[in-house]
Backbone as JSON Lines, residues from 0, in Angstrom:
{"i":0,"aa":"X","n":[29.07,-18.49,-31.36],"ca":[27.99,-18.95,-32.2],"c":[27.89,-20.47,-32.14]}
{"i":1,"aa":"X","n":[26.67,-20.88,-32.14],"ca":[26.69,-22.43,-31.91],"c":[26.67,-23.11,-33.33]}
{"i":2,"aa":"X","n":[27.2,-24.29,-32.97],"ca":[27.23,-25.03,-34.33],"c":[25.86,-25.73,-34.55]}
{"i":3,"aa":"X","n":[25.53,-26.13,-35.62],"ca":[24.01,-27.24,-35.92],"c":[24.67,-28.44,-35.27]}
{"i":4,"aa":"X","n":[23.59,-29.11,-34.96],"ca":[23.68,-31.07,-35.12],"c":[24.31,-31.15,-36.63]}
{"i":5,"aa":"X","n":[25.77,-32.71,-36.62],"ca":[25.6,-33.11,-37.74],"c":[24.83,-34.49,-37.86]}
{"i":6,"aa":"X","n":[24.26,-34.65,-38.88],"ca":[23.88,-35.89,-38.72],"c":[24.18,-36.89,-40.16]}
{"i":7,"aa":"X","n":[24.28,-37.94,-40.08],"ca":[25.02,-38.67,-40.8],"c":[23.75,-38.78,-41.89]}
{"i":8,"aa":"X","n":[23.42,-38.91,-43.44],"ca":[23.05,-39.36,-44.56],"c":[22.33,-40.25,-43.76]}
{"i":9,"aa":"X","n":[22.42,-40.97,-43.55],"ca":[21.35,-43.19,-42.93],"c":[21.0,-42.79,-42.23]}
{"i":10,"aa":"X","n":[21.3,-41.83,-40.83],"ca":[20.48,-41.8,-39.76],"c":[18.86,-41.76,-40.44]}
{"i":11,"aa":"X","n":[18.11,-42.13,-39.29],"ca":[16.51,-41.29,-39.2],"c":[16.53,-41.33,-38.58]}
{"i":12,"aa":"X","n":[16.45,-39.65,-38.08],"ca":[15.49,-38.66,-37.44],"c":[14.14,-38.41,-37.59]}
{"i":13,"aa":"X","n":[13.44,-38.85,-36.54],"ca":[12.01,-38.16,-36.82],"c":[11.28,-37.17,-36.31]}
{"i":14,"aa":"X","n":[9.96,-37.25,-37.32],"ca":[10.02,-35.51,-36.97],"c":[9.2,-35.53,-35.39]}
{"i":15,"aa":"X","n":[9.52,-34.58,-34.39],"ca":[9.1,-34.27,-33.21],"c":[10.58,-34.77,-32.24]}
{"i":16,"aa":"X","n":[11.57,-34.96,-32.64],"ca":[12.73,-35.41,-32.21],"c":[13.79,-34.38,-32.28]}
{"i":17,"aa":"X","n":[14.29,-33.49,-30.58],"ca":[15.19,-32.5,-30.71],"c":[16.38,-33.19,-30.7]}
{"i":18,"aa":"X","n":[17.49,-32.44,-31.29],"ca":[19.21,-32.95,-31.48],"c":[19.89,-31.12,-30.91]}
{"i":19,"aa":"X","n":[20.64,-31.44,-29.5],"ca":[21.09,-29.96,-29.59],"c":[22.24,-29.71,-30.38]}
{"i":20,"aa":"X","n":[22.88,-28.54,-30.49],"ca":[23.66,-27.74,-31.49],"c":[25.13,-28.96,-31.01]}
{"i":21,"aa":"X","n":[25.82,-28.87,-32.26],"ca":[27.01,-29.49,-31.83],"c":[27.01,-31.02,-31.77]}
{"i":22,"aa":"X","n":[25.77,-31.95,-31.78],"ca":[25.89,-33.12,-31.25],"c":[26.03,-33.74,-33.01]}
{"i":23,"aa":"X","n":[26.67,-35.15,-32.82],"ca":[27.21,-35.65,-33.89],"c":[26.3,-36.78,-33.72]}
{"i":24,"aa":"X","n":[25.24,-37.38,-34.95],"ca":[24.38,-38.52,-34.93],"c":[25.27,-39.25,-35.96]}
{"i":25,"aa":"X","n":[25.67,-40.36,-36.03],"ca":[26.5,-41.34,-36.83],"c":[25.65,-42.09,-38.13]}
{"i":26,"aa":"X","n":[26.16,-43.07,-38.5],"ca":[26.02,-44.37,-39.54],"c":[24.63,-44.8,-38.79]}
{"i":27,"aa":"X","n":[23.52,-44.69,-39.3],"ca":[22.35,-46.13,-39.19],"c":[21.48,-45.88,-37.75]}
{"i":28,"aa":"X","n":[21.91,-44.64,-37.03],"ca":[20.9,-44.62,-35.99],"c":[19.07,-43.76,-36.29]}
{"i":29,"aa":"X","n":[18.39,-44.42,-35.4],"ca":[17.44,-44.24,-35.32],"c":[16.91,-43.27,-34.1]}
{"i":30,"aa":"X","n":[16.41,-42.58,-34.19],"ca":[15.4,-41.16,-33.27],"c":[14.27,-41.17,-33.76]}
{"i":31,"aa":"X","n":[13.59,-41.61,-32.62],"ca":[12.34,-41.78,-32.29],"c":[11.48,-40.47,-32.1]}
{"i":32,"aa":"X","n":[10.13,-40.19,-32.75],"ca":[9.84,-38.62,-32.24],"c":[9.77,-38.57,-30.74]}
{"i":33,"aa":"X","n":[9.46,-37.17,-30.57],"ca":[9.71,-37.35,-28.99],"c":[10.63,-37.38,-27.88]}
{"i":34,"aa":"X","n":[11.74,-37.91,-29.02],"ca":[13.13,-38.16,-28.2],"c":[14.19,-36.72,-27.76]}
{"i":35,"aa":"X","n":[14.69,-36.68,-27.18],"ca":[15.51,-35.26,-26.77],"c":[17.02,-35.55,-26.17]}
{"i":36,"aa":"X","n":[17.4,-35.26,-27.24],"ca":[19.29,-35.18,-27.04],"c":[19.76,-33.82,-27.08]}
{"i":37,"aa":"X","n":[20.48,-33.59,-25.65],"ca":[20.99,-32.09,-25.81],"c":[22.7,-31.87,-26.28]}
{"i":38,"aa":"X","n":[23.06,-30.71,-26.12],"ca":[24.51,-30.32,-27.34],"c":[25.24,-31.12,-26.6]}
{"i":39,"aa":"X","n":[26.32,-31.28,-27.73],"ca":[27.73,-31.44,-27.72],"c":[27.76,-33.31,-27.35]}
{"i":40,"aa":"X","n":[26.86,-33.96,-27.73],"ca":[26.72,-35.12,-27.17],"c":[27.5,-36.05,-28.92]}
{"i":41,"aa":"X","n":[27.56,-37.24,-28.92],"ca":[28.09,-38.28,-29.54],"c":[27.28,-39.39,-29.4]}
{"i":42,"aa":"X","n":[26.51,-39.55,-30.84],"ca":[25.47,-40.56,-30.88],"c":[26.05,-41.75,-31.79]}
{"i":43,"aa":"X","n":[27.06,-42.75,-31.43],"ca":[27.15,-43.7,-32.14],"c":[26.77,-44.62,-33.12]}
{"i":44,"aa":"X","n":[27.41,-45.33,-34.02],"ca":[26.65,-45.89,-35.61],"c":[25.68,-46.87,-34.54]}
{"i":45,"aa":"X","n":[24.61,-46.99,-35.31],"ca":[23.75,-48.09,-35.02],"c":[22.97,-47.89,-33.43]}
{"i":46,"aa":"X","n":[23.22,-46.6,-33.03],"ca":[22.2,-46.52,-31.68],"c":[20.89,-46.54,-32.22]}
{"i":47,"aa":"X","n":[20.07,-47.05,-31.18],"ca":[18.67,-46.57,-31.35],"c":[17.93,-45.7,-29.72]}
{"i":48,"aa":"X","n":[17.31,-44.8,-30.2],"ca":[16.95,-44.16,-29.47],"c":[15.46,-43.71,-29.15]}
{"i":49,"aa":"X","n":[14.82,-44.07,-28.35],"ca":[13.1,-44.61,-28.4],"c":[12.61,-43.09,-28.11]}
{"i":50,"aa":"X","n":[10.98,-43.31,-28.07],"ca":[10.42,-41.76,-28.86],"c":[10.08,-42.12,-27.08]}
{"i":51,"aa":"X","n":[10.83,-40.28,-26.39],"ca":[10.36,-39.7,-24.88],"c":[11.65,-39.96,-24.36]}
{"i":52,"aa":"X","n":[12.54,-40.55,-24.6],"ca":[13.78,-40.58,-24.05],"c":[14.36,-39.41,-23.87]}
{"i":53,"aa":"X","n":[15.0,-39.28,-23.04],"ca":[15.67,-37.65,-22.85],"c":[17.39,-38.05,-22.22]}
{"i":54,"aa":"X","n":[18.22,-37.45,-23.03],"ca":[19.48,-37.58,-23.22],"c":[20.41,-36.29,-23.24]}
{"i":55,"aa":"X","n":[21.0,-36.34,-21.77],"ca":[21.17,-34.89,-21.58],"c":[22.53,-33.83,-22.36]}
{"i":56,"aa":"X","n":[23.18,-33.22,-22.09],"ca":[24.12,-32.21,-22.88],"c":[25.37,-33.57,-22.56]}
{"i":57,"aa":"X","n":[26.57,-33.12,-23.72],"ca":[27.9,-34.0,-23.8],"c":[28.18,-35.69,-23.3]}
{"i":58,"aa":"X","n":[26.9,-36.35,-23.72],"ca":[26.59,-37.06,-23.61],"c":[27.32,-38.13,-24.92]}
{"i":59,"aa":"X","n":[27.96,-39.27,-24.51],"ca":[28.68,-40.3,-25.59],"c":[28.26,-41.58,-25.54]}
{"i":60,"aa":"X","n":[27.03,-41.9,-26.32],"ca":[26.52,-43.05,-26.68],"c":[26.76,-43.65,-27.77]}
{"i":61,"aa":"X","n":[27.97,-45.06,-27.43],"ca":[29.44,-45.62,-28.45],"c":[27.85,-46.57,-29.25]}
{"i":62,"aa":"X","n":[28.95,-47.36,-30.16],"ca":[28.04,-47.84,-31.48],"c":[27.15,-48.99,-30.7]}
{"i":63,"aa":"X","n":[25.89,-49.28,-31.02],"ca":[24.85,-50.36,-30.99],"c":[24.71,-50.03,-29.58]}
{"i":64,"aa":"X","n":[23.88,-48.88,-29.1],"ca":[23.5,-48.64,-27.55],"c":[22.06,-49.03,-28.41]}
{"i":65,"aa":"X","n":[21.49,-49.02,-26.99],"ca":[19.57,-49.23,-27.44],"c":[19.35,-48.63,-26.28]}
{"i":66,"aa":"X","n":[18.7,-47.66,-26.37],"ca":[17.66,-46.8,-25.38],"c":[16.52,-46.64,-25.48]}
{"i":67,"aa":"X","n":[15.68,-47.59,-24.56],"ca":[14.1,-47.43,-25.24],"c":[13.27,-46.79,-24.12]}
{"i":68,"aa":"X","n":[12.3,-46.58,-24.41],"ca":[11.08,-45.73,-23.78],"c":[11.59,-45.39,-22.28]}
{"i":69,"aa":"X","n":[11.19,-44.44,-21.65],"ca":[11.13,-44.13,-19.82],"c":[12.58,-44.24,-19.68]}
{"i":70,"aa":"X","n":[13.71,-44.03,-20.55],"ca":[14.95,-43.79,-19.67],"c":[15.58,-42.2,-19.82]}
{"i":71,"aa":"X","n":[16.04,-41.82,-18.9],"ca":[16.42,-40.14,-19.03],"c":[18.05,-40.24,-18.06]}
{"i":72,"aa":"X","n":[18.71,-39.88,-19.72],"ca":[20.18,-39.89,-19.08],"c":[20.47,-38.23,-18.69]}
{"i":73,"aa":"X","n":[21.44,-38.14,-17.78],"ca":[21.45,-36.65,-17.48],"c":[22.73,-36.53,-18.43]}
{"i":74,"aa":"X","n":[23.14,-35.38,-17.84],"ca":[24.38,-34.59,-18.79],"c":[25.79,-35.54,-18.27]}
{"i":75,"aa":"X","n":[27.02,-35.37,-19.22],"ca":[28.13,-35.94,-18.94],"c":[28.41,-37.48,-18.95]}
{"i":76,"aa":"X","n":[27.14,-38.33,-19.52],"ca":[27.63,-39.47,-19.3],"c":[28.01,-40.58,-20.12]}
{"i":77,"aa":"X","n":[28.77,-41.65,-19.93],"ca":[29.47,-42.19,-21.34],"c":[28.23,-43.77,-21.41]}
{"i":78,"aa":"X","n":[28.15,-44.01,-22.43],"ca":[27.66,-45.12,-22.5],"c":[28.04,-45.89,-23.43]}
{"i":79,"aa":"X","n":[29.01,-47.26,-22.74],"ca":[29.87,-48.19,-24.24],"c":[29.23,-49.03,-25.07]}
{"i":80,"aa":"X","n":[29.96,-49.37,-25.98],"ca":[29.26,-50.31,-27.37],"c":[28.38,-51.23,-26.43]}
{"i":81,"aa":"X","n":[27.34,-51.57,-27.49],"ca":[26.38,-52.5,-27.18],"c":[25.31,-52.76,-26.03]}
{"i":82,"aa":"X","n":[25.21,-51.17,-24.65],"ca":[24.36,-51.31,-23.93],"c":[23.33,-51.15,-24.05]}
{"i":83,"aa":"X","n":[22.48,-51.87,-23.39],"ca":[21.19,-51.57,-23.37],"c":[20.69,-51.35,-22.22]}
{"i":84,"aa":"X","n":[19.3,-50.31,-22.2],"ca":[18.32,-50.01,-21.61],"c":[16.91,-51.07,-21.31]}
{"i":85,"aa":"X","n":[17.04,-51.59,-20.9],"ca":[15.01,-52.01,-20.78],"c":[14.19,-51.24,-20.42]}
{"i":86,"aa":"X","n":[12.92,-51.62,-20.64],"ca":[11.67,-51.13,-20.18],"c":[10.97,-51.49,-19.86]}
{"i":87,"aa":"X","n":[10.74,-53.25,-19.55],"ca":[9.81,-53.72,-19.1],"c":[9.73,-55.0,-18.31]}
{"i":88,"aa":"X","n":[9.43,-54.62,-17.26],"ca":[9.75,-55.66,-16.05],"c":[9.08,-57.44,-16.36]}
{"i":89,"aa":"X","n":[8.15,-57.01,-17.35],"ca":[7.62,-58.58,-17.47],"c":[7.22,-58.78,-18.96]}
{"i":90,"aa":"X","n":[8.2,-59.01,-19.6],"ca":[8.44,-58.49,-20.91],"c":[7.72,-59.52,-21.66]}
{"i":91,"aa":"X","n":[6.99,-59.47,-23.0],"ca":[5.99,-60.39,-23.32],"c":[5.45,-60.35,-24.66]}
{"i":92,"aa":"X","n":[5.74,-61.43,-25.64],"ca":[5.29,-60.35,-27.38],"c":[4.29,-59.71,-27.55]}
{"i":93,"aa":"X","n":[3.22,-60.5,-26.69],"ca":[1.97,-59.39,-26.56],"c":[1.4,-59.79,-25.06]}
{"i":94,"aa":"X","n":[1.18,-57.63,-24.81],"ca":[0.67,-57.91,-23.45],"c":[-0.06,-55.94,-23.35]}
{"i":95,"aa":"X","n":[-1.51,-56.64,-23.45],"ca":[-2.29,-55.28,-23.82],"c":[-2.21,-54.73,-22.36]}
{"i":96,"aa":"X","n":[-1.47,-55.13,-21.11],"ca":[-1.42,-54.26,-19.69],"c":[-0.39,-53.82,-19.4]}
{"i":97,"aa":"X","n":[0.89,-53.68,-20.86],"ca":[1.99,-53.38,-20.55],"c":[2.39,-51.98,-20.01]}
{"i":98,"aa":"X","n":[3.07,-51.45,-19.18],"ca":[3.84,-49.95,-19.12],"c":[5.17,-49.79,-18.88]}
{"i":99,"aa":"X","n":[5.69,-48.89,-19.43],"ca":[6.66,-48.17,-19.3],"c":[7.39,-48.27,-17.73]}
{"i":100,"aa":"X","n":[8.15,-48.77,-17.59],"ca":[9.46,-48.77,-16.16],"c":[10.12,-47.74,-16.33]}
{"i":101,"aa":"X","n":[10.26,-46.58,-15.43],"ca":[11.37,-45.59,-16.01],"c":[12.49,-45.9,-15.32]}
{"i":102,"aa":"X","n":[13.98,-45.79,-15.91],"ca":[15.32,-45.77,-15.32],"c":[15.66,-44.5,-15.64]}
{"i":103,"aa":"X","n":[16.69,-44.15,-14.42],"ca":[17.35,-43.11,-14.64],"c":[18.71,-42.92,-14.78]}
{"i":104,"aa":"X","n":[19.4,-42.61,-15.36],"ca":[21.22,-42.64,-15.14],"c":[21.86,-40.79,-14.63]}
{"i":105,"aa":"X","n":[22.06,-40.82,-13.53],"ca":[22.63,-39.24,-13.28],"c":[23.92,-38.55,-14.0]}
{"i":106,"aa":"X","n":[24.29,-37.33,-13.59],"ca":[25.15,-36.94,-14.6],"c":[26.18,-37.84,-13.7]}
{"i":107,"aa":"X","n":[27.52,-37.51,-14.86],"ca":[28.3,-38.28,-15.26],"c":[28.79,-39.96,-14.93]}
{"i":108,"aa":"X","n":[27.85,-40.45,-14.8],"ca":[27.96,-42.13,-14.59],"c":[28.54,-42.63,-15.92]}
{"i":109,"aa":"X","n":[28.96,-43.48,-16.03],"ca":[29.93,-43.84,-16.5],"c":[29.22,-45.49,-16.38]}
{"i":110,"aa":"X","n":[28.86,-46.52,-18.09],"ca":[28.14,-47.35,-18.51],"c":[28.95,-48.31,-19.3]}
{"i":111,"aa":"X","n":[29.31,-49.19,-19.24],"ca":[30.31,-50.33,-19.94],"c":[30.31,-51.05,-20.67]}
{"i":112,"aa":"X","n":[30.79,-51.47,-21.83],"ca":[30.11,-52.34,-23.01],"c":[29.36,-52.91,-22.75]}
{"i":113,"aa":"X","n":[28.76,-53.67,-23.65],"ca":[27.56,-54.83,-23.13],"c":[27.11,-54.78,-22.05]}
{"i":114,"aa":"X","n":[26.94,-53.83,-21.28],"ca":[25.71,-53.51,-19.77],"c":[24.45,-53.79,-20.1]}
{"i":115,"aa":"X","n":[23.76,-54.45,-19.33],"ca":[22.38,-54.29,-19.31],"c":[21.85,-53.54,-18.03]}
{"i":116,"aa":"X","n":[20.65,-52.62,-18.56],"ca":[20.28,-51.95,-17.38],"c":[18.53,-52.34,-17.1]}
{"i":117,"aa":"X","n":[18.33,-52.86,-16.45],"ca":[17.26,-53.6,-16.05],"c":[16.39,-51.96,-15.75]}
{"i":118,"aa":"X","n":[15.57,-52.18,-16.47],"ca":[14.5,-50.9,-15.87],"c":[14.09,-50.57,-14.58]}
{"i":119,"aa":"X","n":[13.78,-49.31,-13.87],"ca":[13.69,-49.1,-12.6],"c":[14.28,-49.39,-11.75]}
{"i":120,"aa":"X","n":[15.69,-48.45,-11.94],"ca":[16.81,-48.43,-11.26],"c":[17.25,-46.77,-11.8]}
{"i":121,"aa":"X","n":[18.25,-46.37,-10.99],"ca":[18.35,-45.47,-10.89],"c":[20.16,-45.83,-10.7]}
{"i":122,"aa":"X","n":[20.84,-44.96,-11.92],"ca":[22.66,-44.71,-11.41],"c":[22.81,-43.45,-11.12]}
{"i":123,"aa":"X","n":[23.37,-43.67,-9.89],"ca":[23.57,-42.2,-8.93],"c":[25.26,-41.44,-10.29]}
{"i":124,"aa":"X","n":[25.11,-40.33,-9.64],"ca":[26.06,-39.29,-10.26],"c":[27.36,-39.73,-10.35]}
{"i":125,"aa":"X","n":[28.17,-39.9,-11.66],"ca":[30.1,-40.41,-11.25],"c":[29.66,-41.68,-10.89]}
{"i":126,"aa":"X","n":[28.61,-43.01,-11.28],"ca":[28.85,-44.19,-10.81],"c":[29.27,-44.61,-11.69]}
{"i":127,"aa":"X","n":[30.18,-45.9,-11.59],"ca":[30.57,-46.57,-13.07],"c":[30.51,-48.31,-13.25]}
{"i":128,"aa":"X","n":[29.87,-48.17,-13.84],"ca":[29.27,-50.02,-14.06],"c":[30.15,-50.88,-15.23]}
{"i":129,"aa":"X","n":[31.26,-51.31,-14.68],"ca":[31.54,-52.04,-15.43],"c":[31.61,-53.01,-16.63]}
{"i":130,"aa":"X","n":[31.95,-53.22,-17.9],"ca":[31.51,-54.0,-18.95],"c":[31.29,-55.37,-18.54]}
{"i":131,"aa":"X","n":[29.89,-55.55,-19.45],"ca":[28.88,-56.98,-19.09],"c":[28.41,-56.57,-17.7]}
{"i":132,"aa":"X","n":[28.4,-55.79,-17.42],"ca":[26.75,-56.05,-16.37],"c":[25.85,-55.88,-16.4]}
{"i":133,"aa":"X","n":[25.0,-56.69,-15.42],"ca":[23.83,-56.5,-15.45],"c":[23.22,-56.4,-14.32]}
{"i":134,"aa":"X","n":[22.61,-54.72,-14.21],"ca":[22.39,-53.97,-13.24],"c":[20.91,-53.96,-12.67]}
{"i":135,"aa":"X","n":[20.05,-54.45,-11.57],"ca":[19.55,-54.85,-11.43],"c":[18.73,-53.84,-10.5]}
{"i":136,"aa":"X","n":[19.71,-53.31,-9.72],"ca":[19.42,-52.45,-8.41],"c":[20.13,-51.16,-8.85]}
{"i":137,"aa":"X","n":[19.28,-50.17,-7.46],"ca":[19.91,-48.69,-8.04],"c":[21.63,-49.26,-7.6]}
{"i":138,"aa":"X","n":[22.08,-48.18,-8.04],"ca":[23.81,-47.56,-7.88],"c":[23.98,-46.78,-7.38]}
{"i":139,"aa":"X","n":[24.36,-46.18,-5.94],"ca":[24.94,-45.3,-5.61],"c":[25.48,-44.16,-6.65]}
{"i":140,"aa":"X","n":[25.97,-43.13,-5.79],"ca":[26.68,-41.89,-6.9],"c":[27.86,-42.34,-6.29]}
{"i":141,"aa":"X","n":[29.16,-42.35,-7.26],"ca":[30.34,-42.75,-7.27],"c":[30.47,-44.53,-7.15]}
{"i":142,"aa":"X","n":[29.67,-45.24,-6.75],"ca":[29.54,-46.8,-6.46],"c":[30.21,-47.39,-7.74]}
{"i":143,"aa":"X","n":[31.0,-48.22,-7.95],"ca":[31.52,-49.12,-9.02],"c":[31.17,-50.63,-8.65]}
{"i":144,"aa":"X","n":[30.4,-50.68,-9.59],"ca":[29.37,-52.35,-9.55],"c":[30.13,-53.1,-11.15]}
{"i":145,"aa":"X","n":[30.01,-54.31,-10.56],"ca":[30.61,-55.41,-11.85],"c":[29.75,-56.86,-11.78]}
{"i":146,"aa":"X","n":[29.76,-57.14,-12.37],"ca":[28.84,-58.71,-12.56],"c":[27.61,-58.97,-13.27]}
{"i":147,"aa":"X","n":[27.21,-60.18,-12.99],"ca":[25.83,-60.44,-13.31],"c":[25.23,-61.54,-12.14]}
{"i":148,"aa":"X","n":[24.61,-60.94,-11.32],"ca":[23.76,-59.17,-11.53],"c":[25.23,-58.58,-10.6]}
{"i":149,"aa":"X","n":[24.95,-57.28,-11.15],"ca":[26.03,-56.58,-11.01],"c":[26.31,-56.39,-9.42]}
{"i":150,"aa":"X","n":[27.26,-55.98,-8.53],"ca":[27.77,-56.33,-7.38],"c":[28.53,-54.99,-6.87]}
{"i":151,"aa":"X","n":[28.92,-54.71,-5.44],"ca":[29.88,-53.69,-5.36],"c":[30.81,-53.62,-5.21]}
{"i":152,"aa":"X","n":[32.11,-53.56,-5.75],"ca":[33.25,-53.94,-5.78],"c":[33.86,-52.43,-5.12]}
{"i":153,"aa":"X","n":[33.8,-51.59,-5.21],"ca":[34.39,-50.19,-4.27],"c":[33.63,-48.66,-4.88]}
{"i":154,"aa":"X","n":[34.31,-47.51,-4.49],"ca":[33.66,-46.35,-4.82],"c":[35.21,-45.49,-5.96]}
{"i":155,"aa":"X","n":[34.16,-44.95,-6.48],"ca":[35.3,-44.16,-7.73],"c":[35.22,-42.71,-7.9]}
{"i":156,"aa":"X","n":[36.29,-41.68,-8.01],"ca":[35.65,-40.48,-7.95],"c":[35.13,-39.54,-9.73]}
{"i":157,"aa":"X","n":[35.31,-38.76,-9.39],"ca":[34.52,-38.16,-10.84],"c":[35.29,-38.5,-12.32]}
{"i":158,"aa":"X","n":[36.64,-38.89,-11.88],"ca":[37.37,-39.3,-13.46],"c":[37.31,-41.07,-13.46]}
{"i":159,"aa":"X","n":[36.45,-41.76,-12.39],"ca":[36.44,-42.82,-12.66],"c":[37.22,-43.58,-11.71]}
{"i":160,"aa":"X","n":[38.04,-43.13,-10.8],"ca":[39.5,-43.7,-10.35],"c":[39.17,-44.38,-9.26]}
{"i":161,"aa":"X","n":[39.54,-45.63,-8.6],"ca":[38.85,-46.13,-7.69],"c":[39.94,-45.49,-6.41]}
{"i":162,"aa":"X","n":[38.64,-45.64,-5.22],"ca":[39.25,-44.56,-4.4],"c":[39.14,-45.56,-3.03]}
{"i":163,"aa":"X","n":[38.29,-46.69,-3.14],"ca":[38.43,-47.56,-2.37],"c":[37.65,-48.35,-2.39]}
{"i":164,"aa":"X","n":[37.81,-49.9,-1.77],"ca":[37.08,-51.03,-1.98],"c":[36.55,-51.57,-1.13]}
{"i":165,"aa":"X","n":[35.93,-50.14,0.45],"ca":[35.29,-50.23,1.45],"c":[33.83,-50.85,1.0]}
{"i":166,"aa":"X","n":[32.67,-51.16,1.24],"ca":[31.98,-51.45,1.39],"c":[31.24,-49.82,2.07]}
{"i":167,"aa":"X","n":[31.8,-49.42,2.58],"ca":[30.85,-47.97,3.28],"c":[31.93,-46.9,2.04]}
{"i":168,"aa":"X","n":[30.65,-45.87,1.6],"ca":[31.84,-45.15,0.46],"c":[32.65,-43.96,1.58]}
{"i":169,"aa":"X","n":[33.83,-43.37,1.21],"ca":[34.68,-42.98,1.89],"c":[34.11,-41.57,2.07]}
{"i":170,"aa":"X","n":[34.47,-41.01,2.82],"ca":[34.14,-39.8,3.21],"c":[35.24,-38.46,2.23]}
{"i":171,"aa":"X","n":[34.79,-37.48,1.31],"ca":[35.14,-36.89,0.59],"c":[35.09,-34.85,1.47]}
């Protein structure tokens, strides 16, 4: 039998906004309608989560993530305190020709404190981006990038483990 979403007293949830069974919404976050988080996931105090975002099953988004419009995380992936998502390549307080950049993050990539993820980019499956970067370009699946702007430092396999610091990823 599946369990409900819990969700914390402060959150808001709004209405047109799914939470699947099992997932835990914390202290002070915000859900946007529209938005779609599937089970067993971990929504940290103070995330915000923009209305069309789609956030896939066992998914762990730690305290003060910001996910705004056009990003779709798949299943399995961690995302640490304080990252953020963008959305807009030429960002502006007002700009009536603005749209939506979509990023994508694949399953289980693996996202590092304070990351920034520059919109329209894409993290391949098992990639893991080190804390403070800022990711500019897609990521390979398994690729481990660090810096600003973030860089390739070697390839890692599905628990994260670096497997080498070739420049060509290793043959599995």
């Amino acid at each position: 039998m599946s369990e409900p979403p819990r969700i914390h007293e402060t959150a808001v949830v709004d209405d047109g906004s799914s939470i699947g069974d099992g997932t835990s919404v914390w202290h002070h976050v915000h859900i946007r309608g529209g938005a779609s988080i599937g089970p067993g996931c971990v929504i940290g105090k103070n995330v915000y989560v923009d209305e069309g975002v789609h956030i896939g099953a066992r998914c762990k988004l730690q305290n003060n993530v910001s996910v705004y419009k056009g990003v779709t995380i798949g299943d399995d992936v961690f995302v640490g305190p304080s990252a953020t998502f963008t959305n807009d390549r030429v960002p502006r307080a007002f700009n009536t020709e603005w749209t939506v950049t979509p990023t994508t993050v694949l399953d289980g990539a693996s996202i590092g404190a304070n990351s920034t993820i520059v919109c329209g980019v894409t993290i391949g499956r098992f990639a893991m981006v080190a804390a403070g970067a800022t990711v500019t370009h897609d990521v390979a699946d398994h690729q481990l990038v660090a810096g600003t702007p973030a860089r390739h430092l070697g390839w890692v396999d599905r628990e994260g483990n670096v497997v080498s610091r070739a420049a060509e990823r290793p043959q599995t």
